[in-house]
Each structure stands twice: as C-alpha cells, then as structure tokens.
C-alpha positions in Angstrom: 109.1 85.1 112.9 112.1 84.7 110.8 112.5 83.9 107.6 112.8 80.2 107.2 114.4 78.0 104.6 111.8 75.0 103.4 113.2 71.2 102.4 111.2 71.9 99.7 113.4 75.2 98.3 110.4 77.7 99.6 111.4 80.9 101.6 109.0 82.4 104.4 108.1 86.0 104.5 106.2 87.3 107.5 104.2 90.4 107.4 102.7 92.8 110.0 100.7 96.0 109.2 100.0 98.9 111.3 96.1 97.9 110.9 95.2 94.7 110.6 92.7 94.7 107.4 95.8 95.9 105.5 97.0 92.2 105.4 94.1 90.6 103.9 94.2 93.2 101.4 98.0 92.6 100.9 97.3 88.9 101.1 94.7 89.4 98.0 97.0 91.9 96.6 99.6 89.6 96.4 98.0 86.1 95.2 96.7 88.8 92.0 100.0 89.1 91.0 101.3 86.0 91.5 98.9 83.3 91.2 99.6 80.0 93.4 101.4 81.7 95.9 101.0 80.2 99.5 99.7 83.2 101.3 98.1 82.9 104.7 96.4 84.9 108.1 97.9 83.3 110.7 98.3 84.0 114.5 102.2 85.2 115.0 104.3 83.1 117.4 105.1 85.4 120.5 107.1 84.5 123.7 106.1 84.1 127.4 104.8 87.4 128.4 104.5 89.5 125.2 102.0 91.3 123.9 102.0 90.2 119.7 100.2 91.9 116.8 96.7 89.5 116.9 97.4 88.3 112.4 100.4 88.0 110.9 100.6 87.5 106.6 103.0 84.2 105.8 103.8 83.7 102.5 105.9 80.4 101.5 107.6 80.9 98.0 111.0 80.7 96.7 113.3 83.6 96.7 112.7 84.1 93.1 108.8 83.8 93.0 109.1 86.3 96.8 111.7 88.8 94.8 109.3 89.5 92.1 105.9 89.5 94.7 107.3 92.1 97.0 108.6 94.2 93.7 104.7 95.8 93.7 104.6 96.8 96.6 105.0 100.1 96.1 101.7 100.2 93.9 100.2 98.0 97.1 101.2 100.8 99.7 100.2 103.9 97.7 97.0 102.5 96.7 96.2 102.5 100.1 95.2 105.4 102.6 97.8 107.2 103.8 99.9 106.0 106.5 99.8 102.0 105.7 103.1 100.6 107.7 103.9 97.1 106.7 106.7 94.9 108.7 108.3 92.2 106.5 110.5 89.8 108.4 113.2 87.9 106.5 116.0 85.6 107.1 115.5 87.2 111.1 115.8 90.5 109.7 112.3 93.0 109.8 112.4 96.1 107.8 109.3 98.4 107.9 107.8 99.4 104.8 105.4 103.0 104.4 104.6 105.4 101.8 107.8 107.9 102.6 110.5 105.0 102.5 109.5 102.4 100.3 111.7 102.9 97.7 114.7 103.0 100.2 113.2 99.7 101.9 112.3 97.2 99.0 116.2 96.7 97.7 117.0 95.7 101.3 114.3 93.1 101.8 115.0 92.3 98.2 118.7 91.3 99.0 117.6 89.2 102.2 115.5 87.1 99.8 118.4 86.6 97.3 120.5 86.4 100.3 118.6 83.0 100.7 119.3 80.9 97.4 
C-alpha cells in the first residue's frame, strides 16, 4: 500500500483506522475540507497468506492538495472518541496517527508528501 506517484501528477495516500467506521468518517471529513478530492473505501491489497484490515481509505491528490488535507487532522482525531488510531502509508512509509502523538506525527507524513514533488 505505498504511496504511488500518478502520470497524471496525483500522489496516493492509504489509510487504515483502528475501527473501521472511523474511515468513512475520515473519508467525509476529508472531501469537507477539500472539495473534489478523490477519496475512496477500498479493499487493501494483502499478500498470500495474510490476514489484511477488511477497508482501507485511498485518496489520489497531489502533494500540495494531500499537504493541506492531512493538516486537519488533528481536529479529525480529537473530534473523535478517544483512542481513534489512524495508519497513513506514504511513499512506502506508514506512520500511525492517535490523539497522544499527533502533533509529533503530521510533520513526518507531511515531509513524505513533499518528499514526492
């Protein structure tokens, strides 16, 4: 589920949450503040043998349009019960996103995405 440069200059973000229902919230959450972006429930890829999470959240964007998405997601994760965990894979790299480390967390994933242009 790496991150994945597009012909057509978009970047792929992959999300996982601890529960499920987080990611259509998230998905919803995300399309509010950023209108047009490609956002969609899809089954994740997993190899022979291994048990995957049953929805991943794809969003296809550019860096620029990801880079200012993912900057609310602080809001996103308080605003939800306590002990939300959300995975974002980029450019091959997943960090984990939760209440307690958020701030920590979202200057990494941001770099990855500006990493990409």
């Amino acid at each position: 589920m790496a991150s994945v440069g597009d012909p057509r200059g978009t970047t792929r973000l992959v999300f996982e949450a601890s529960d499920p229902a987080d990611l259509t919230a998230l998905r919803t959450w995300l399309r509010a503040q950023r209108p047009g972006l490609d956002a969609q429930l899809t089954a994740p890829r997993s190899t022979r043998g291994e048990l995957g999470v049953i929805e991943v959240l794809t969003v296809l964007a550019s860096s620029t349009v990801l880079s200012s998405a993912i900057k609310t997601l602080p809001e996103f994760i308080r605003s939800r019960r306590s002990g939300i965990r959300i995975d974002a894979t980029a450019r091959g790299q997943k960090v984990s996103i939760e209440a307690t480390n958020v701030e920590e967390v979202l200057p990494i994933l941001k770099k990855l995405l500006d990493d990409e242009r």
